[in-house]
C-alpha positions in Angstrom: -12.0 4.4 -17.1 -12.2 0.6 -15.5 -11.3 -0.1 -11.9 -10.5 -3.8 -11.3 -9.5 -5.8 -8.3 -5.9 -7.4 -8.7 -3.9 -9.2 -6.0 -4.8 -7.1 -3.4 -4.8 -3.9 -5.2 -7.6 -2.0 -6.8 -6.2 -1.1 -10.7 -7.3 1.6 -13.1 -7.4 1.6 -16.3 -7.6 4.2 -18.8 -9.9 3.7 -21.6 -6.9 3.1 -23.7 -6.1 -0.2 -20.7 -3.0 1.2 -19.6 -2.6 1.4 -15.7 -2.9 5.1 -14.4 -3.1 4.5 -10.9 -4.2 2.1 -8.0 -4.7 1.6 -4.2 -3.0 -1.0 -2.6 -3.7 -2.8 1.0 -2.4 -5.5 3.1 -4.9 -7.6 5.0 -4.1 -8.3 9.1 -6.3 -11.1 10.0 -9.4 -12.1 8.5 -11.5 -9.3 9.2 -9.2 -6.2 8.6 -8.1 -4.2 5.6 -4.9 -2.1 5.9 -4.9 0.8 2.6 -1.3 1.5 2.3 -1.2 3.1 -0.8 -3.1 5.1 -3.4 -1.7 6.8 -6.3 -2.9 8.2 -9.8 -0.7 9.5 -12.4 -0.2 13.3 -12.6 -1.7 13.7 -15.9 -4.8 12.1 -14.7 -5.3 14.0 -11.0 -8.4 16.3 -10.1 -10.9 14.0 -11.8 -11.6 12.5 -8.1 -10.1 8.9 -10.0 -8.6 8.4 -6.7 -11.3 8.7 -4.6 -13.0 6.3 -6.2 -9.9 3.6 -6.1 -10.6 4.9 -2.1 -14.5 4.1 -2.6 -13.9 0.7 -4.1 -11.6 -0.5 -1.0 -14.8 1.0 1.2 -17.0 -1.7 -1.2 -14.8 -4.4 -0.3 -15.0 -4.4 3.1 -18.7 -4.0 3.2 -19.3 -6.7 1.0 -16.8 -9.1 2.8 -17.3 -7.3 6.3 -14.5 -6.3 7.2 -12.6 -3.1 9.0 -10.5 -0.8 7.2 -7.0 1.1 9.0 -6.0 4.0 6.2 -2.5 4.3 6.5 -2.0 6.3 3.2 -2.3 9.8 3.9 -4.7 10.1 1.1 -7.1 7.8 2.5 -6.7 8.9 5.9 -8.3 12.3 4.6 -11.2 10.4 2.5 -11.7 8.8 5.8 -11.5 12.0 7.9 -13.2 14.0 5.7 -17.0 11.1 4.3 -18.2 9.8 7.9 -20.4 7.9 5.6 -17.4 5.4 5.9 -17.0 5.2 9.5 -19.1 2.0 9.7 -15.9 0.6 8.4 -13.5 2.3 9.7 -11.6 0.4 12.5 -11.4 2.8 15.3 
């Protein structure tokens, strides 16, 4: 599995390179990261694949210093759920 950055979207790859899921955000000013979307395909689900893609968006906004909003419901639990993320969690 390989997780790349994309025009604002995280990608991953199976090991075969075909796209099996990915989180997607939109970015409100310069210091704010919106995660509207995070999918992996069905066949692929309860390996924690997305929690990574979640994880990698988390890494991003560390690195650049930014806030995050998680609008996807999915997120919104990862965010709910690790307080090791609220540093970047815009409340």
């Amino acid at each position: 599995m390989d997780i790349k950055e994309e025009s604002r979207r995280f990608v991953l790859y199976n090991d075969e390179g075909l796209e099996i899921g990915e989180m997607t955000w939109s970015e409100a000013g310069e210091k704010l990261l919106i995660i509207d979307h995070t999918y992996v395909d069905p066949a692929y689900r309860g390996q924690k694949l997305a929690e990574k893609l979640v994880l990698k968006g988390v890494e991003k906004a560390r690195k650049e210093r930014k806030q995050i909003i998680p609008l996807c419901p999915f997120a919104k639990k990862e965010f709910d759920e690790k307080k090791e993320y609220s540093d970047v969690l815009r409340k």
